[in-house]
C-alpha positions in Angstrom: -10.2 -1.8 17.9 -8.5 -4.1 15.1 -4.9 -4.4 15.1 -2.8 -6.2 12.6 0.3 -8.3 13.4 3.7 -7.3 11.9 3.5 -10.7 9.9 -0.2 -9.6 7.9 1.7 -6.4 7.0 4.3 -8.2 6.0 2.8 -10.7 3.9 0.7 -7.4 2.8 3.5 -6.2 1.1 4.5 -9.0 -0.6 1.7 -9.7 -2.4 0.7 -5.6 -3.1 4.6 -6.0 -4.2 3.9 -9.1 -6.7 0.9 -7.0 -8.6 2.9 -3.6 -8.2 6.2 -5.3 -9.7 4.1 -6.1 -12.8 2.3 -2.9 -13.2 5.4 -1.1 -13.0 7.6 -3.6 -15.8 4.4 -3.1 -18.2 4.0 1.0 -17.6 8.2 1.0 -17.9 8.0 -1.1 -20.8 5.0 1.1 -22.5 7.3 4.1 -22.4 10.8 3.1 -23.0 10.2 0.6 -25.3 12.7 -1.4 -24.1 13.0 -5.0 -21.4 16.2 -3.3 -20.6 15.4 -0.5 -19.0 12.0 -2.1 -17.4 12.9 -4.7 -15.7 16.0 -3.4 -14.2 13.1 -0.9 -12.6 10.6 -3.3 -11.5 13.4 -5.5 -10.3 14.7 -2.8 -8.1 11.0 -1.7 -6.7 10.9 -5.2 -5.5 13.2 -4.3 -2.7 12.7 -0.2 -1.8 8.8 -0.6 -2.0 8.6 -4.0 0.3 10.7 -1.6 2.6 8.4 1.4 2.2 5.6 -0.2 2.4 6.0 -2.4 5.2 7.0 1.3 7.2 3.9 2.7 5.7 1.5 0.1 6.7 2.9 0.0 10.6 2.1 3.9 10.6 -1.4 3.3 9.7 -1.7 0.7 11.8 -0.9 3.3 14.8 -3.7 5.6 13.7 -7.4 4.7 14.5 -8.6 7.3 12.2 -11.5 5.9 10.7 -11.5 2.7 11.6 -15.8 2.2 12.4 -16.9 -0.6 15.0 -13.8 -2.7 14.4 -14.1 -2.6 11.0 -12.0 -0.7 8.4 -13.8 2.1 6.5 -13.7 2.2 2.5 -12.8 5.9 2.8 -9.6 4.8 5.3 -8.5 2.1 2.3 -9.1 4.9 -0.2 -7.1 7.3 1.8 -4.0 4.6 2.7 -4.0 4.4 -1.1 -3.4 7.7 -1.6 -0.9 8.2 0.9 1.5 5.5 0.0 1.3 6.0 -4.2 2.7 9.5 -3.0 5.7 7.6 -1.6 5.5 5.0 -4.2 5.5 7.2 -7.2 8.7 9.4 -5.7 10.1 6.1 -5.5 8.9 5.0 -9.0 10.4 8.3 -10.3 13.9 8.1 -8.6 14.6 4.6 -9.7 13.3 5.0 -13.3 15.5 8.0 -13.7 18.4 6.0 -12.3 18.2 3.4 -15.1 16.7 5.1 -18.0 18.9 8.8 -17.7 15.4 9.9 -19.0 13.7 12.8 -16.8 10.8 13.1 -18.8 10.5 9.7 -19.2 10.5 9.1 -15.5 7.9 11.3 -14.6 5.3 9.9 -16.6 6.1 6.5 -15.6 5.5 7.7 -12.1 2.3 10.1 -12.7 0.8 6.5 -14.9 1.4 4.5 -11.8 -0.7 7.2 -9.7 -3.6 5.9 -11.7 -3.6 2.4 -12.1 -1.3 1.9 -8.7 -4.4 3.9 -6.3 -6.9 1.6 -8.2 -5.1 -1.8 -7.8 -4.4 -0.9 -4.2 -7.5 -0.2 -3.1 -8.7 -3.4 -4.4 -5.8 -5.3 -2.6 -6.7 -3.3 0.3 -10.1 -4.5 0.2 -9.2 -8.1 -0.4 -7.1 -8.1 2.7 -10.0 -6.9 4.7 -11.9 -10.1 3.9 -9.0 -12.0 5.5 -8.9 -12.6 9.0 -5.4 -14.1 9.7 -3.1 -11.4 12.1 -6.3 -9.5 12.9 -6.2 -8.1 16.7 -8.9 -7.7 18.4 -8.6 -5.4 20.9 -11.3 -5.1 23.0 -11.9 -1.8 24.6 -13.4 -2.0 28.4 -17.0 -1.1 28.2 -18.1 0.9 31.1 -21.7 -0.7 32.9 -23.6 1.5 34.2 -25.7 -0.3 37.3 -29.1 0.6 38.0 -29.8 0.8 41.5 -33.6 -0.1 42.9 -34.8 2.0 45.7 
């Protein structure tokens, strides 16, 4: 079974948080016009999603739910993306009503990021299963049977 270190997820979410922090300025920036507003979002994300997502990552990496001879399954990325834009986009929602006092506003900046967020993270989720660095390996006792000659 594959294992990942606390420092993989943590360098994870640093680098999902780099290409998240720039979706979220441009999709902020799309619908309230204004560098005021959006980058006082993206800047804020920086810290709550590192956060969320380093908690997020460390429960999946408890759960061996799909994960096929040591390998991780598309259909486990796809489903890890799904699960955290959930978090990410009440997040995304909270903060861009915090600095923009504008509900509607808000939510569609959050429902946007559900789209292009769940695409870009499955990618970086598939990109980080071509690396190998903080990859356990646990192996798993295999039972031998003996065959005995009479």
């Amino acid at each position: 079974m594959l294992k990942d270190t606390k420092n993989r997820s943590l360098v994870k979410g640093i680098t999902w948080r780099i290409i998240g922090t720039i979706d979220t300025f441009v999709i902020a920036y799309f619908f309230f016009g204004k560098t005021s507003i959006a980058l006082p979002i993206a800047i804020t994300e920086v810290f709550t999603k590192i956060f969320l997502f380093f908690l997020h990552e460390r429960f999946w990496n408890r759960i061996s739910f799909l994960r096929e001879n040591n390998a991780l399954s598309n259909f486990r990325s796809l489903l890890k993306g799904i699960s955290w834009r959930f978090f990410g986009s009440i997040d995304t929602i909270i903060i861009s009503f915090i600095f923009s006092g504008n509900p509607l506003g808000a939510l569609k900046v959050g429902f946007t990021e559900v789209l292009t967020k769940v695409l870009l993270f499955y990618l970086h989720e598939r990109v980080w299963r071509l690396i190998k660095w903080g990859r356990i390996h646990n192996k798993v006792p295999v039972i031998v049977e003996e065959k005995i000659n009479l």
